[in-house]
C-alpha positions in Angstrom: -16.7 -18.4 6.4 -14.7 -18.7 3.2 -11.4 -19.3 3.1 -10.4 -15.4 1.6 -12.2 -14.1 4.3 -9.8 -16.6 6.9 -6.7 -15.5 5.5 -7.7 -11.9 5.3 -8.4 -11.8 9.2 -5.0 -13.8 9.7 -3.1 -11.2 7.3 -3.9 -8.5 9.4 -1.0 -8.3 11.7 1.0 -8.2 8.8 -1.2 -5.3 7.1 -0.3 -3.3 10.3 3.4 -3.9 10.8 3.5 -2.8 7.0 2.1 0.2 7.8 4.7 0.6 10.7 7.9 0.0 8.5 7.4 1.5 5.9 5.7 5.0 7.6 7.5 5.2 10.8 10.3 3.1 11.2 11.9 3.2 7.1 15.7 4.0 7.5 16.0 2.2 10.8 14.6 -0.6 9.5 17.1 -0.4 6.4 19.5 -0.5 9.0 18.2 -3.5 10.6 18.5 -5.2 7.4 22.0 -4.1 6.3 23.6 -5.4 9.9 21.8 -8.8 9.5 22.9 -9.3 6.3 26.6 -8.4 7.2 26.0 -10.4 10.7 25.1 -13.7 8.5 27.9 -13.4 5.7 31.0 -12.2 7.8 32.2 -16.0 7.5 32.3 -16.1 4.2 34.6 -15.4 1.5 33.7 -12.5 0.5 32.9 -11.0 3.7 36.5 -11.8 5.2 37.9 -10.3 1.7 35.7 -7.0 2.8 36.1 -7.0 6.4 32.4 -7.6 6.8 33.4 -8.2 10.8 34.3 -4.6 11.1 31.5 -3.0 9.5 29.6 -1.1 11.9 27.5 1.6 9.7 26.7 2.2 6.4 29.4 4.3 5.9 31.7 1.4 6.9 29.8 -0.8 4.3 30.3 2.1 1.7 33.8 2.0 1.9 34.6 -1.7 2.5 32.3 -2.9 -1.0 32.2 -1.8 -4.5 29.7 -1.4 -6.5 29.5 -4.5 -8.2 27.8 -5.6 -11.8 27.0 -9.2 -12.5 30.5 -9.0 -14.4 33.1 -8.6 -11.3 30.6 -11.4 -9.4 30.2 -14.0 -11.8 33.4 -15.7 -11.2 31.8 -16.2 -7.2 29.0 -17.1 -9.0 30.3 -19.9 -11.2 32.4 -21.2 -8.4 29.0 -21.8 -6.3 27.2 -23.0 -8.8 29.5 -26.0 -9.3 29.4 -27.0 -5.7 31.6 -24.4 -3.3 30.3 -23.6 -0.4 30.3 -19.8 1.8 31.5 -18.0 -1.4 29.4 -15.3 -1.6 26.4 -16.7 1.0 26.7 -19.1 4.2 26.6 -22.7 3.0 25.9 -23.8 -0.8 22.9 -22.7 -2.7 21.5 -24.8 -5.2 19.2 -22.7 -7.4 20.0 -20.1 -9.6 18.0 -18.0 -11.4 18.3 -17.6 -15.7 18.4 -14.2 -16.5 18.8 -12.0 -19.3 22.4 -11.6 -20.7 25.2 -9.3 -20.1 27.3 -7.6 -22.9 29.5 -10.7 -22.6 26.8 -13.2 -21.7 23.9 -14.8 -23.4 22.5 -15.2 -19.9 22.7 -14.3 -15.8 22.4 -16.7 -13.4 21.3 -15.0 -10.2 22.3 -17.2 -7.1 18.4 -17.9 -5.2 19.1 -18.9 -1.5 16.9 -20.9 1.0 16.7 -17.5 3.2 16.5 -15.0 -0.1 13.5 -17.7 -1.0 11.6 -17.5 1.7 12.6 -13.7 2.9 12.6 -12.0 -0.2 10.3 -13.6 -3.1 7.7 -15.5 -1.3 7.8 -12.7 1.5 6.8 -10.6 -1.7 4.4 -13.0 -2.4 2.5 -13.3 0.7 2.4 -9.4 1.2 0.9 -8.7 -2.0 -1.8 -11.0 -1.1 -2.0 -9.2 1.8 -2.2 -5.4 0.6 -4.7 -6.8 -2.2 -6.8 -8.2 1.0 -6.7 -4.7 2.6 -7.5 -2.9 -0.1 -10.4 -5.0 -1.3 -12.3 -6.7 1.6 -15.2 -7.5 -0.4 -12.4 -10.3 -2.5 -13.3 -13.6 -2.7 -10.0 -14.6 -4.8 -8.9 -17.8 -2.8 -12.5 -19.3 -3.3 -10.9 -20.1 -6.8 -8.1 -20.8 -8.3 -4.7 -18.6 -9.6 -3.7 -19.0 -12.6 0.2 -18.1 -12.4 2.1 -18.6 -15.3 5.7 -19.8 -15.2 8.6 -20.6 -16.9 10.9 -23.5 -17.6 14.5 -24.9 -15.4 17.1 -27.6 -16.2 20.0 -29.1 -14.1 23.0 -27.2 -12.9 26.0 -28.6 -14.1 24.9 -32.1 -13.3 24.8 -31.8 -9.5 22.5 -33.4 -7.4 18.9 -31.5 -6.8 20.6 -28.0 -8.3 18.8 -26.6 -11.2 18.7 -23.3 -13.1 15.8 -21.6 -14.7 13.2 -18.8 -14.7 12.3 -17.1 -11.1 9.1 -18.0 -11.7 10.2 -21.9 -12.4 12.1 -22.0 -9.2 9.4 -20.5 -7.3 6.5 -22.7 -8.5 9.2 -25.8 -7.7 9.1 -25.0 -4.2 6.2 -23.6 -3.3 4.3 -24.5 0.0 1.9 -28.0 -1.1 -1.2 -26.3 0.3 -0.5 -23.2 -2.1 -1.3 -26.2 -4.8 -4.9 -26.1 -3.9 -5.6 -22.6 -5.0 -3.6 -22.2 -8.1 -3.4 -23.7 -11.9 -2.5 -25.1 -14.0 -0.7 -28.4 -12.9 3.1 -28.4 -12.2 4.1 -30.2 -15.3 2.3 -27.6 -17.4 3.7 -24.9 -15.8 6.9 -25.7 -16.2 6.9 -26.9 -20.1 9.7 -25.4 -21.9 7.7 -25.2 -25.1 6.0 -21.8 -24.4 3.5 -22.6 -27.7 3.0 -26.0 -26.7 2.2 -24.5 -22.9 0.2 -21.9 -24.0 -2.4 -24.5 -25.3 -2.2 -26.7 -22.5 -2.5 -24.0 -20.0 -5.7 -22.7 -22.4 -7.3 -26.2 -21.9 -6.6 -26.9 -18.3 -8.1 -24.0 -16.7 -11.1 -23.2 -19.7 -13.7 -25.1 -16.7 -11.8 -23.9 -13.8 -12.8 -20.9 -11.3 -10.2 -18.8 -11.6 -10.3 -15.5 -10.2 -6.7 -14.5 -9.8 -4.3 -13.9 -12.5 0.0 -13.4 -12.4 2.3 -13.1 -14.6 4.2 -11.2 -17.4 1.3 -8.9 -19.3 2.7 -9.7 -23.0 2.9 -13.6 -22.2 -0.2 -13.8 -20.0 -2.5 -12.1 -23.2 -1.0 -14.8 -25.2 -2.5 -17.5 -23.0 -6.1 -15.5 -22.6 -6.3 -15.0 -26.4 -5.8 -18.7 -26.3 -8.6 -19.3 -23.7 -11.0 -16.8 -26.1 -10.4 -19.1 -28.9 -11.1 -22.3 -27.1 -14.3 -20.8 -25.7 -15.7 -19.2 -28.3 -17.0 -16.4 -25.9 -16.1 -12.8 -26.3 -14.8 -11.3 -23.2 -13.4 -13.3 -20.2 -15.5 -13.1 -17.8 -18.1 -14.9 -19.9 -15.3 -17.9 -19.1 -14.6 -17.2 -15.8 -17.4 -15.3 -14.0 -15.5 -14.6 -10.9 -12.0 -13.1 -12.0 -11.3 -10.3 -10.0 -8.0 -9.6 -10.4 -4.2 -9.2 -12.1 -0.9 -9.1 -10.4 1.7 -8.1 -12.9 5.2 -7.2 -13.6 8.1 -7.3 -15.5 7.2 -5.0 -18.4 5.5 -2.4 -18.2 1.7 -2.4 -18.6 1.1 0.5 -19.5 0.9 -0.7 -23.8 -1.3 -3.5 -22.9 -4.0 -2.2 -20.4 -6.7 -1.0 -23.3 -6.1 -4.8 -24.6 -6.6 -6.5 -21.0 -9.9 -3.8 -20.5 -11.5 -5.0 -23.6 -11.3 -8.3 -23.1 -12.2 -8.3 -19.5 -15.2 -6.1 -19.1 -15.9 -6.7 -15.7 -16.0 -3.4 -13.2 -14.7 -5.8 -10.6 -12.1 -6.5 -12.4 -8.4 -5.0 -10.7 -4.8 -4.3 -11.8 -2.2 -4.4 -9.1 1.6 -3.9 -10.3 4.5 -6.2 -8.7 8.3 -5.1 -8.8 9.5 -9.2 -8.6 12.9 -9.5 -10.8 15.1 -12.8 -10.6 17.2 -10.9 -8.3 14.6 -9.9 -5.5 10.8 -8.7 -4.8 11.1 -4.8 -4.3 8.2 -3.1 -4.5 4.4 -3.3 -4.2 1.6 -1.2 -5.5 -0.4 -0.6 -2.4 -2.8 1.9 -3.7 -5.1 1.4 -6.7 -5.6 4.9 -7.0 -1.6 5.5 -7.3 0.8 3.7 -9.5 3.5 3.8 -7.6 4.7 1.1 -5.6 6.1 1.1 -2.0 9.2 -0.1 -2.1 9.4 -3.0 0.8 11.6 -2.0 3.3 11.9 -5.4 6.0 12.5 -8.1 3.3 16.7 -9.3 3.0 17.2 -6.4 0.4 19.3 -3.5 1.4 19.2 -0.5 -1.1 21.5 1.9 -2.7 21.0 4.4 -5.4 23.5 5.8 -7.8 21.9 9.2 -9.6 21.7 8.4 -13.0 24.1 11.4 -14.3 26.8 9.8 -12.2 26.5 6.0 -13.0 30.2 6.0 -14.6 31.5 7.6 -11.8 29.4 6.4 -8.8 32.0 6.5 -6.0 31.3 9.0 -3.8 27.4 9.7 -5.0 25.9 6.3 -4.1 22.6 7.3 -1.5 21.6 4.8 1.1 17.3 5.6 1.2 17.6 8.4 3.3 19.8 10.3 1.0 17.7 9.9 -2.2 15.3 12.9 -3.6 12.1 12.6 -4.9 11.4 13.4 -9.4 15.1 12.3 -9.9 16.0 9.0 -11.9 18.3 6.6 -9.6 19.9 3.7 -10.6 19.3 0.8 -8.2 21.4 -1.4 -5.9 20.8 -4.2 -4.1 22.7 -6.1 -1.3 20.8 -9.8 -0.3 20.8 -12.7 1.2 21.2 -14.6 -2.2 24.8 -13.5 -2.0 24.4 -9.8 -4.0 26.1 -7.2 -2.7 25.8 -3.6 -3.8 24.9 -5.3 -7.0 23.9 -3.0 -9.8 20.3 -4.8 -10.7 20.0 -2.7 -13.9 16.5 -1.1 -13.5 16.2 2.7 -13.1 13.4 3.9 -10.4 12.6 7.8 -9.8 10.9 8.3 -6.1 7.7 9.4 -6.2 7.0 10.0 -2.0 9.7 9.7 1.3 6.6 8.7 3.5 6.1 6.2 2.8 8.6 5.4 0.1 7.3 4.8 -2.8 8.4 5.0 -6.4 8.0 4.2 -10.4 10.2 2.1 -12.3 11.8 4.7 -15.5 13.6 1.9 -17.2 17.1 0.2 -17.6 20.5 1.3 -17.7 21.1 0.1 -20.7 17.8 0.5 -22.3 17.8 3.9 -23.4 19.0 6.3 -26.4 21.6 9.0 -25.7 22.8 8.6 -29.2 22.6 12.6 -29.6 22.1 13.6 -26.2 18.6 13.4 -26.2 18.4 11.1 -22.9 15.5 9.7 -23.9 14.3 6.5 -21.3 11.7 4.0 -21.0 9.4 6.3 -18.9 9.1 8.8 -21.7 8.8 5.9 -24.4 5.8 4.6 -22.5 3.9 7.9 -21.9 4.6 9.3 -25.3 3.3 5.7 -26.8 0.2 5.7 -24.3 -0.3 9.0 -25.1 -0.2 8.7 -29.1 -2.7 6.0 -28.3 -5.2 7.7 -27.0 -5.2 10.4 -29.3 -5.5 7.7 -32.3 -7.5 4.6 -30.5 -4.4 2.5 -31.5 -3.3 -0.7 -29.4 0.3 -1.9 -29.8 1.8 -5.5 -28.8 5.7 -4.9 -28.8 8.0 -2.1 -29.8 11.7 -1.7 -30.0 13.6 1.6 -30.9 16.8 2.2 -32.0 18.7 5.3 -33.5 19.6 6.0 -37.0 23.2 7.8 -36.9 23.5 9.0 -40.6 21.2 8.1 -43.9 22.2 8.9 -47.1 21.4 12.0 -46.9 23.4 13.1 -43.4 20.0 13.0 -41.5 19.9 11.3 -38.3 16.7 9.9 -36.2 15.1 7.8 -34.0 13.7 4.8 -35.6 10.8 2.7 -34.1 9.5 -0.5 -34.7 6.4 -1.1 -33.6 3.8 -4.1 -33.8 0.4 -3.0 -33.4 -2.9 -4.8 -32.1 -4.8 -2.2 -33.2 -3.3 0.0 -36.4 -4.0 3.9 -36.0 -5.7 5.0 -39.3 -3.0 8.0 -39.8 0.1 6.3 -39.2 1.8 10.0 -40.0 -0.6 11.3 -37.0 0.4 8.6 -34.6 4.1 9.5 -35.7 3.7 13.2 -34.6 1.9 12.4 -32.4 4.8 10.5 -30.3 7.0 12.9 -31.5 5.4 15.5 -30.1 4.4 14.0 -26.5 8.3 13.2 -26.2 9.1 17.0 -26.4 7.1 17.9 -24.4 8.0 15.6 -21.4 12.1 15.2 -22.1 13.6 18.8 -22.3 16.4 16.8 -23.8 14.9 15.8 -26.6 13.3 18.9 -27.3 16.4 20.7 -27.6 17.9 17.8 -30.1 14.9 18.1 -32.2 14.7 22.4 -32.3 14.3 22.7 -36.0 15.5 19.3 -37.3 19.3 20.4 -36.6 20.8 17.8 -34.9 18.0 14.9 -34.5 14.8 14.7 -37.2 11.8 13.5 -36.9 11.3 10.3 -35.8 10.2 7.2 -38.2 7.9 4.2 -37.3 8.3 1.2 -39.1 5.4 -1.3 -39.1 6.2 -4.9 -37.6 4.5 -7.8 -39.2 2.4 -9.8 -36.6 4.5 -12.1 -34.7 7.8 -10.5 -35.9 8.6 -10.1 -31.9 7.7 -13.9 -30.8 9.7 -15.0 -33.6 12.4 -13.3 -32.7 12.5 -14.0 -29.3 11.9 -18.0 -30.2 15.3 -17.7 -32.5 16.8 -16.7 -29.9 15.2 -19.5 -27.6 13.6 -17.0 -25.1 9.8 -17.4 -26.4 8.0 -17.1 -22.7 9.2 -17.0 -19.3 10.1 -13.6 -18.4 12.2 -12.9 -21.5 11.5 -9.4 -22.6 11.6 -7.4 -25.9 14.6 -4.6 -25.3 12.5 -1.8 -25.8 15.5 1.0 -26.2 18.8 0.9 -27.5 21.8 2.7 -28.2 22.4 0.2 -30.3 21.4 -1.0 -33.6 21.8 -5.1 -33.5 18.4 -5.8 -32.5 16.9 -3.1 -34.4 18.7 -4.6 -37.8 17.9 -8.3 -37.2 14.3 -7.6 -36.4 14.2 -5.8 -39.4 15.8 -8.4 -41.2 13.4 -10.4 -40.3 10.6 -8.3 -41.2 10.7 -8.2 -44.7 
């Protein structure tokens, strides 16, 4: 018997209580969650500050904790990563995961606990495995090797065995031994801070290796598989490796790079299976291949909130525990953890797609949209309209980034897109109103802006050179990991220095 087919028959009592959370038992297992979470941090500071010892109900939770951004925590924060102990979680917690920036920040560091470890991310872990095993009993994944791709850490302030870094650093660092067997490349590789310098050694390490499971961050992980191509010599990637099956994603969306990953993996055996894993928790799953949407696991630490999107200045009073949400509307998303989070504002936007189960589709960011005019336009639209303009034209794209115009010369203003293609359209005008167009027709809000060029005009693509985004992101320092292009903003500073940089 192989050893996919061992673990699949040990994952099924898992498989089943799945299915009895998440379609039976949802809010009272919320419940559950929320009083352990309270029940283990009443000792601490912040829990005797907010009377975690009387909370005996949501609504008691509501009204004892704000809504918090990473802003009003990081002071908590700080304090435990140089040493104190029971600040925001029982005991000290030594890892903290590097995360993108605030408006005051060059970078996050999200506290990563032994229980939010184990309870949360590799939890995540093991059930994807395990939904991927139901799904597809025929698999044969484990037989061979995964090739996870990782980021970089570095010490904490100096102390003893505390480190920050990528989620994916951290995770790889303490992973079980026996996981060691099944997945490449080798430790040190992984965790090379040199992204280039990995890429190629990643390439080279698993060119004669089985693999037949891939994870990671689409952009980065086509990087390293262009790499493999080019070492090869061979034109699609099974030719390499004649038994990949599969691809567990996340972080950015997929949607830009799936005609890429589909011509160079021919294989009809070949799956796509989307992961909600962000430094600050594993949230959802996609559990069926014929559905995008992912259920959003209910039994891990993670208590959730959601704060409607058209009251996220003013959400007191409108936050919606999961029974109170409604399904086609766009919710911002908080969390409360055993990392120490508490009704922490993770930034990500979801819209609910189903109540039984729960599932839902991540829309965006909070911060990463345009509402310059009151158009409203988010992530989700930018992503269908781009998929769509693709298919009409057979054009592939790499990166984007779009950013608004607020007067020319001429009084005109306009949505301005930068956009590096794979795969140029041959009417760059068509594939212009074309996007144009599809946004229209799917955001009421920008329809209205755009009614006869009065208040918004059309929109204007700009070509990117190839490798204007990596170079970016490497001025920055953030070339690999999980660092990620800002895809929409209200604001023009990345829009002008990538420009700059253009030529």
């Amino acid at each position: 018997m192989s050893l996919t087919s061992i673990v699949g028959k040990l994952m099924i009592p898992r498989q089943k209580k799945i299915e009895l959370h998440h379609v039976h038992e949802a809010e009272a297992v919320q419940h559950r969650v929320l009083m352990h979470l309270i029940g283990r941090a009443k000792e601490t500071e912040y829990g005797c500050a907010h009377q975690f010892n009387a909370i005996r109900s949501y609504e008691d939770f509501a009204r004892n904790v704000p809504v918090n951004t990473y802003e009003e925590l990081k002071g908590d924060i700080d304090r435990m990563r140089h040493g104190e102990a029971n600040v925001l979680w029982p005991g000290t917690v030594k890892w903290y995961a590097k995360s993108s920036g605030t408006t005051n920040d060059k970078s996050k560091f999200i506290p990563v606990s032994k229980e939010g470890l184990q309870r949360v991310h590799y939890q995540g872990g093991t059930d994807v495995v395990a939904l991927y095993l139901r799904n597809h009993p025929e698999s044969r994944m484990l037989d061979g090797k995964g090739l996870i791709l990782g980021g970089s850490h570095s010490p904490n302030y100096n102390l003893a065995h505390s480190l920050v870094g990528d989620l994916s650093a951290i995770l790889i660092e303490n992973i079980n031994p026996l996981v060691n067997f099944v997945r490449v490349p080798k430790k040190q590789t992984a965790l090379l801070s040199d992204f280039e310098v990995k890429r190629d050694r990643i390439a080279r390490e698993c060119l004669n290796k089985n693999v037949t499971n891939l994870s990671g961050v689409p952009s980065w992980m086509l990087s390293v598989l262009v790499r493999v191509m080019e070492l090869s010599g061979k034109q699609h990637l099974e030719e390499v490796w004649p038994n990949i099956e599969v691809f567990f994603h996340g972080g950015i969306a997929f949607t830009p790079y799936r005609s890429q990953y589909e011509q160079l993996i021919t294989s009809p055996k070949m799956h796509y299976m989307e992961t909600y894993n962000a430094s600050e928790g594993f949230f959802g799953i996609q559990s069926d291949p014929t559905d995008s949407s992912m259920l959003l696991m209910l039994d891990y630490d993670v208590f959730y909130e959601f704060i409607p999107m058209d009251h996220l200045e003013d959400p007191d009073g409108h936050v919606v525990p999961l029974s109170g949400v409604e399904l086609n509307k766009n919710y911002a998303m908080l969390i409360s953890t055993s990392c120490g989070l508490w009704r922490y504002m993770i930034g990500d936007t979801v819209m609910f797609t189903s109540k039984n189960p729960y599932k839902f589709v991540i829309t965006g960011r909070t911060k990463y949209f345009i509402n310059a005019f009151g158009e409203e336009l988010i992530m989700d639209n930018a992503e269908k309209g781009l998929a769509y303009a693709c298919q009409q034209t057979g054009a592939e794209i790499l990166d984007y980034t779009a950013a608004p115009v607020f007067m020319d010369a001429n009084a005109k203003c306009r949505h301005q897109w930068l956009i590096e293609f794979a795969k140029e359209p041959n009417d760059l005008q068509q594939f212009t109103q074309l996007l144009d167009e599809h946004l229209q027709s799917i955001n009421s809000d920008y329809e209205a802006k755009r009614f006869h060029d009065i208040t918004l005009q059309h929109l204007e693509i700009v070509k990117a050179r190839r490798g204007l985004f990596n170079d970016w992101l490497k001025s920055k320092g953030k070339l690999g990991g999980q660092h990620k292009i800002p895809r929409l903003s209200n604001s023009r500073k990345h829009m002008d220095e990538l420009l700059e940089m253009n030529g």
